[in-house]
N, C-alpha and C positions, 0 to 999 in steps of 0.2 A: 153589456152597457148599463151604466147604473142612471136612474133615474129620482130627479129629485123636485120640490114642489117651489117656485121662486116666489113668494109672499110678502106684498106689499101692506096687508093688515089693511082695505081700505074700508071705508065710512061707505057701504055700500045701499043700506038703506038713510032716507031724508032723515035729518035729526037724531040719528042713529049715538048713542050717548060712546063713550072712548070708551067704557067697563063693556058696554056690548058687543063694541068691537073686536077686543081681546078677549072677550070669553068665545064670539064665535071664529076666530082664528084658532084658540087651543082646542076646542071641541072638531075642529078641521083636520089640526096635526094627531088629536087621538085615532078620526077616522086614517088618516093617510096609513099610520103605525099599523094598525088592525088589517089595512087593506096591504100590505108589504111594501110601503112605499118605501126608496131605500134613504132620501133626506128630505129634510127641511129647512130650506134656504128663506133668511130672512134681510131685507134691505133694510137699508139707513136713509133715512129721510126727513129732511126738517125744513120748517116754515113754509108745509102746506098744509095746512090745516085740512082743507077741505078734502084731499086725496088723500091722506096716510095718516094713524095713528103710530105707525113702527120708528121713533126717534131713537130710542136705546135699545138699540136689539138684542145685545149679551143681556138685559132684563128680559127679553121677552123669551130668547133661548135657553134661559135658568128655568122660563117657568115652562117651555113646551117640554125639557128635560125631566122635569117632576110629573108631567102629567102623561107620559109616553114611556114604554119599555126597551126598545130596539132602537125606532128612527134616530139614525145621526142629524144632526141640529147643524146650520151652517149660516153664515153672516155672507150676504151677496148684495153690499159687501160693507164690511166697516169701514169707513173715512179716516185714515190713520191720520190725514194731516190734522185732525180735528179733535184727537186724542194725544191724552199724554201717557208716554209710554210704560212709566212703570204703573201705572192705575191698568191702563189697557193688560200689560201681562198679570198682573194681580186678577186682575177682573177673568180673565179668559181662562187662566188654572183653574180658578176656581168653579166657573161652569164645566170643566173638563173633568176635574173632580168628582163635584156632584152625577154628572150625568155617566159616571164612568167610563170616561172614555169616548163620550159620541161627540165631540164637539169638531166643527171644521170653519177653518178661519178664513171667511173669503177677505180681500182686501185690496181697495182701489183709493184714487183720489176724488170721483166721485167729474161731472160735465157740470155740475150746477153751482154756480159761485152763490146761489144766496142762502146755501148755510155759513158760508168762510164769513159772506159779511157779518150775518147773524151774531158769528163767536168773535166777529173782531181778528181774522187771520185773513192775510195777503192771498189770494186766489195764486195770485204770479209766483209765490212760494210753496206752491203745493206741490209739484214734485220732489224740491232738495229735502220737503218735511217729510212727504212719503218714504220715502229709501233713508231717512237719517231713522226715523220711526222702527219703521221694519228691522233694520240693522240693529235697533238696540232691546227690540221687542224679543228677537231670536236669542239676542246673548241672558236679557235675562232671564229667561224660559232656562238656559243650558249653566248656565256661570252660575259658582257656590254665591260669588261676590263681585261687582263689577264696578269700576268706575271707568268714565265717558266724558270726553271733552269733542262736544257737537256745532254746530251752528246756531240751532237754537235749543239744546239742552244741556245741561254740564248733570254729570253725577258724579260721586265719590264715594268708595266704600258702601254700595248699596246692593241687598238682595231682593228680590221678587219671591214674596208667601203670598200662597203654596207653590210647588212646582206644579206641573199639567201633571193628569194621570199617567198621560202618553206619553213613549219618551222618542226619537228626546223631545218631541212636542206636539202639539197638534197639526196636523198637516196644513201647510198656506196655498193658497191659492190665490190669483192674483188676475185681476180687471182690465184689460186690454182692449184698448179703443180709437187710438192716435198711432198714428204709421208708424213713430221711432219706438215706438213701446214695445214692438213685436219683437226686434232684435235685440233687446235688452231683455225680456222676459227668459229668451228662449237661451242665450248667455251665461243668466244667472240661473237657469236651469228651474224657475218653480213652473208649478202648474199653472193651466191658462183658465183665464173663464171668456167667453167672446159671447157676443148679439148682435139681431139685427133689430132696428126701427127703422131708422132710411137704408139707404142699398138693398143689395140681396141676400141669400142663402148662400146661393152660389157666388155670389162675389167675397165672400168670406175667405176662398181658397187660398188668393194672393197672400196674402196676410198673413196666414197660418200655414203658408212654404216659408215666407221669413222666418217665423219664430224658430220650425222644426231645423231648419236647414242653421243656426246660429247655435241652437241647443246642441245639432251633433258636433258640430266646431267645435263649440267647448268642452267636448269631450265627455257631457251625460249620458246616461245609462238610458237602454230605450229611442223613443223618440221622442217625447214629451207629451204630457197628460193633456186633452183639452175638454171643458163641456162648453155645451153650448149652453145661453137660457132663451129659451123659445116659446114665442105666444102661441097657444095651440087651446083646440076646445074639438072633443069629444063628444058624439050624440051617436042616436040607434041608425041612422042612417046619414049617407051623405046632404044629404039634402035638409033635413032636419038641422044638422049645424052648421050650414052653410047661411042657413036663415037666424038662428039662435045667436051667432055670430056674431053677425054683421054689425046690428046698432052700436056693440061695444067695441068693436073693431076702431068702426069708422071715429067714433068719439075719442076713442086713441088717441088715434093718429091726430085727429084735429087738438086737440090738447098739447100732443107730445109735438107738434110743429111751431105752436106758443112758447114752449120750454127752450128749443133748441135756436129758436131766433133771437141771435147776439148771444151763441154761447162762444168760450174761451177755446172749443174746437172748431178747427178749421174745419175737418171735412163734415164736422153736423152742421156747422153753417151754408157750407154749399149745397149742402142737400136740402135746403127747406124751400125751396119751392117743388121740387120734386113730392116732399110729402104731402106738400097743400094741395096739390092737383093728383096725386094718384086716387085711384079708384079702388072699390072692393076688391077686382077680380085679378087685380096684378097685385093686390096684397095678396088676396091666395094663391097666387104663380110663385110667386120669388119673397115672402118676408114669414107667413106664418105656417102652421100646420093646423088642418079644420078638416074633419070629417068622420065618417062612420070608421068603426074600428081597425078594420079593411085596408082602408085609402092610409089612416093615421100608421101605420103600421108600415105601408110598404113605402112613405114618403121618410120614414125613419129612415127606413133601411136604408134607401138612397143616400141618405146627409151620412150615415156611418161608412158608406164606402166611396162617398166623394168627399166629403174631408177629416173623414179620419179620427171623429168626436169619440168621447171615450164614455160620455153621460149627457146627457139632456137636464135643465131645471127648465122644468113647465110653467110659464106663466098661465092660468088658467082664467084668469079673467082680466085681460086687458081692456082697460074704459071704462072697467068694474059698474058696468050696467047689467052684466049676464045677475040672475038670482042664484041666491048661496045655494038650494038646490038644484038648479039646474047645474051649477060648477060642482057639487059634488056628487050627480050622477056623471060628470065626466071622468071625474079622476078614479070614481070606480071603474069604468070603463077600461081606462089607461091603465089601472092595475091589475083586472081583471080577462081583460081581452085582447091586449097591448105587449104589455111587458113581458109574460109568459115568452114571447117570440124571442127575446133578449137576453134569456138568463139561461 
């Protein structure tokens, strides 16, 4: 099972300047590299100031590329509806280039319409941009020369410099969150990436019978790839992270219930009173992963043989209240006392 680190770059101390930020995220991804961690998954996030400095991620995965030797570098996920395509394949060869070959391309449409307003694009178009995106992202990755007549793009006669290192590109993965999306994914055959914040763990199952059961229809190879990205945190004992925890837990959750009220999905709307009223201890029954090496380990194992996950991205500080050391004596942990059971 491959395991990889999901990094939102937040403003984790007060007044904490943007250059601090990003130096202690790359001084993060050098520890992860050093400790074997297998990626580095970064998100897309814009017009929150206060939570995230990561708005251009293929910048920030140029530079975790320069400062690391091995860890593959991954976008979870770029906003395709929010990019223009031949910049996006320009852009992504040539991190793939640089970092020879470590790059991995997550990609969704994203639940939060106020970056679309931000850029001045239609929320209500962000699926036909998604897939018209992607479709044209792939050809010019692979085509000497291509032109395209789209809904909202036209090209003629145009290439994408440089090509990816990879061929024929870098691997895509793709953001699944809305019920019709499952059997569309799993259709078109790419890899999955899934979460929880509202629901469960276990409620994830339904979901990802869709996709697999659509992928063999169409006749893919396998069953189809999935990871999950999971909030989890690591300490010397159960108890120690159950307490270590909590504050940023709960600060989450109360945050992320603000976000998803009057979101553009159905089912995160109907779940938001469920998150405003759950508790610590049914987040630790059914949404996160929190304890001594032991507990983290066999609660793993469980999720890899009831649904079938193929890697883990860790979010390791959810509420981004936990301290930078205390989040990275977890991920030594996780790489140290954890992963060993998985390779």
């Amino acid at each position: 099972m491959e395991f990889g680190w999901y990094h939102e770059i937040h403003r984790q101390k007060p007044g904490q300047s943007d250059a601090d930020a990003f130096e202690q995220a790359l001084q993060q991804a050098e520890a992860a590299d050093r400790w074997g961690l297998d990626g580095f998954w970064l998100a897309e996030i814009h017009q929150q100031a206060d939570r995230s400095v990561v708005s251009a991620p293929l910048s920030v995965a140029m530079a975790v590329a320069c400062r690391t030797k091995r860890i593959k570098v991954g976008t979870a996920v770029q906003v395709l509806p929010l990019t223009h395509p031949l910049r996006l394949a320009e852009e992504t060869a040539t991190v793939d280039q640089i970092s020879g070959g470590r790059l991995m391309l997550g990609v969704g449409r994203s639940g939060n319409p106020r970056g679309y307003r931000a850029y001045g694009v239609d929320y209500g178009e962000s699926r036909e941009r998604f897939y018209e995106t992607l479709d044209i992202l792939v050809k010019m990755w692979t085509q000497d020369e291509m032109s395209y007549q789209g809904k909202f793009h036209t090209f003629e006669n145009v290439r994408a410099v440089p090509r990816p290192f990879q061929k024929p590109h870098p691997p895509i993965r793709i953001a699944g969150a809305s019920e019709d999306t499952f059997p569309m994914l799993g259709t078109l055959g790419y890899p999955l990436f899934v979460s929880v914040r509202s629901g469960s763990l276990a409620g994830l199952a339904p979901d990802l019978k869709v996709y697999r059961d659509a992928y063999a229809e169409a006749g893919h190879p396998g069953r189809g790839n999935v990871h999950l990205r999971l909030s989890m945190h690591v300490s010397d004992t159960d108890q120690k992270a159950f307490d270590e925890a909590e504050p940023s837990i709960m600060e989450g959750y109360k945050t992320y219930a603000n976000r998803i009220e009057g979101s553009p999905n159905r089912r995160r709307r109907d779940e938001v009173v469920d998150v405003r009223t759950t508790t610590y201890q049914k987040i630790l029954n059914e949404k996160v992963v929190v304890g001594g090496p032991e507990r983290v380990t066999d609660q793993l194992l469980m999720l890899r043989d009831e649904l079938g996950i193929d890697g883990v991205l860790v979010e390791l500080n959810f509420g981004a209240m936990i301290p930078a050391e205390m989040m990275m004596h977890s991920l030594q942990l996780l790489c140290e006392k954890v992963m060993p059971r998985f390779k």
